[in-house]
C-alpha positions in Angstrom: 288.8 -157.6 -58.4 289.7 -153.8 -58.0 288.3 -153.6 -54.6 290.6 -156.3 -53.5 293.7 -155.0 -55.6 293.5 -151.9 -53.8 292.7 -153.3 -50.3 296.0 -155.4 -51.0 298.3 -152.3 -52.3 296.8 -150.3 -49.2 297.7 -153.2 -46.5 301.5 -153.1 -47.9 301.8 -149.5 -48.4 301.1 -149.2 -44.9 303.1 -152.0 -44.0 306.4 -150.7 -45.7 307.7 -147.4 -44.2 309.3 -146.1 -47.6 306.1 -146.6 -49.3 304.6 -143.5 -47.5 306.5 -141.0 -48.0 309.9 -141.6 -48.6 312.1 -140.4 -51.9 311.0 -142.3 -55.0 314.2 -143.2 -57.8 312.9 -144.3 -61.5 315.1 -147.2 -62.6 315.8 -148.2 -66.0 316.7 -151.4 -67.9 319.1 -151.6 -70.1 317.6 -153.8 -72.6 313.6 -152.1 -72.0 311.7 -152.4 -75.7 310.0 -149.2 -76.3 307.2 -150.4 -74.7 308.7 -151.4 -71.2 307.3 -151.6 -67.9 307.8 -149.0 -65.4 310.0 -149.7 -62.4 310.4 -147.5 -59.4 311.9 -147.6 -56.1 311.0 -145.9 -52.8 314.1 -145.6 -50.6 314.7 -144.8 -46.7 318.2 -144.4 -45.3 318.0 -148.5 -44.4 315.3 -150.0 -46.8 314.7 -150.4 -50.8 310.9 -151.0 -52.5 311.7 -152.0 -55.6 307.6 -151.5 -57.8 307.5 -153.0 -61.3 304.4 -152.1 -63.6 303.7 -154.0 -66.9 301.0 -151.6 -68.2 300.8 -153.2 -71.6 299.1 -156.5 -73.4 302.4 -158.2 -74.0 304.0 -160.1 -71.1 308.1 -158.3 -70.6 311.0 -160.1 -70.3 313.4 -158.7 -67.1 316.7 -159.3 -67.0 318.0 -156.9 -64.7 317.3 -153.5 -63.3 319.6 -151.3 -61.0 319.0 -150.7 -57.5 320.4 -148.1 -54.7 324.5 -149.4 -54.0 324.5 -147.8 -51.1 321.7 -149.2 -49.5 322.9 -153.0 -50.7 326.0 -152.9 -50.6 326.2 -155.3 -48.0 323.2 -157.4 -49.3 325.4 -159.1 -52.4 323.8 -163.0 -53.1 320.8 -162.1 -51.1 317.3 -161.9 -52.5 314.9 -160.1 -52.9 311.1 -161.5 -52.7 307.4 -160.2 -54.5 305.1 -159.4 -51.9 302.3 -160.7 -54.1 304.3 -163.8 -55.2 307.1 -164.9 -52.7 307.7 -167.3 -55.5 308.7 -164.5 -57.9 312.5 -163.5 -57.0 315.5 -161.4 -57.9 319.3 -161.5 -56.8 321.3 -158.3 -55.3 324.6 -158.3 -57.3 327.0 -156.3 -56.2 330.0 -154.6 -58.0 331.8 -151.6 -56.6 329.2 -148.6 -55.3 326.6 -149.7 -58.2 324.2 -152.6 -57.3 321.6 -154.3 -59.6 319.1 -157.0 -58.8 319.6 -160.1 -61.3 315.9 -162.1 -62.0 315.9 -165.6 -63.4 315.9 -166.7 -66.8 312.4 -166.3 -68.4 311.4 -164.1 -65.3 308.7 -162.1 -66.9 306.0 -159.9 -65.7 302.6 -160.5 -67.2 300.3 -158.2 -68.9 299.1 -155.5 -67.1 300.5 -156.7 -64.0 303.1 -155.6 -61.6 305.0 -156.4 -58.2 306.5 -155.2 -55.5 310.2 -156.2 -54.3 311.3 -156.2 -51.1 314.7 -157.7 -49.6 314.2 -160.8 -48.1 314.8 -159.8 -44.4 311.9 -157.5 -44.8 309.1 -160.0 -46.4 306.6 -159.9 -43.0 303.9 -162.4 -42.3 300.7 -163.3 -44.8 297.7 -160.8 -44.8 295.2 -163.5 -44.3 292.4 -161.4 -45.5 293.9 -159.8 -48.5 296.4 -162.9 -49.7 299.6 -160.9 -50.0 302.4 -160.9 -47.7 302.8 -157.4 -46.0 306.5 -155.9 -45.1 308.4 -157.1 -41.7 308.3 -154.3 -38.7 311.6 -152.5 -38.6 
């Protein structure tokens, strides 16, 4: 199970431009327990990876996180899709120059777990051999 894990995260990192070596923001949730999960983003001048990490035994409850408003500012109502579960989804809102993504009610992430966001527009075709979808070609 680790071998594939990191065959997966290696296939998308090298898919997604930002995720190699582009500028990282830590984002924070407003409503985070003490015991949150860890989100991330890796930004290019176009493109947003939004990472969430769950490291502990308790599935977490996500509401909302902010995002880059200058990079989706134009992308309000759109979505923005798990690579590892196009099924899992959050929405860009938009309000002046700050930008947050909005998940579903009872949107959690499960226990020791994590995900990796990407807009819609930029969810590329199904790794057959891993299982995961990779990021579009820019």
């Amino acid at each position: 199970a680790v071998y594939q894990t990191v065959r997966q995260l290696t296939n998308v990192r090298k898919s997604c431009a930002p995720l190699m070596d582009d500028r990282v923001a830590f984002r924070a949730m407003s409503t985070v327990p003490s015991q949150g999960p860890l989100f991330f983003s890796r930004l290019s001048t176009s493109m947003e990876v939004v990472v969430a990490i769950n490291p502990w035994t308790a599935p977490l409850v996500v509401q909302s996180i902010p995002i880059d408003g200058t990079i989706n500012t134009q992308n309000q109502g759109r979505n923005y899709v798990d690579l590892f579960d196009t099924s899992n989804n959050a929405t860009v809102s938009v309000s002046g120059s700050q930008a947050t993504l909005q998940f579903p009610d009872g949107y959690a992430l499960a226990p020791h777990d994590f995900a990796v966001f990407v807009l819609d527009s930029d969810v590329g075709p199904l790794d057959n051999a891993t299982g995961v979808h990779l990021c579009a070609e820019s």
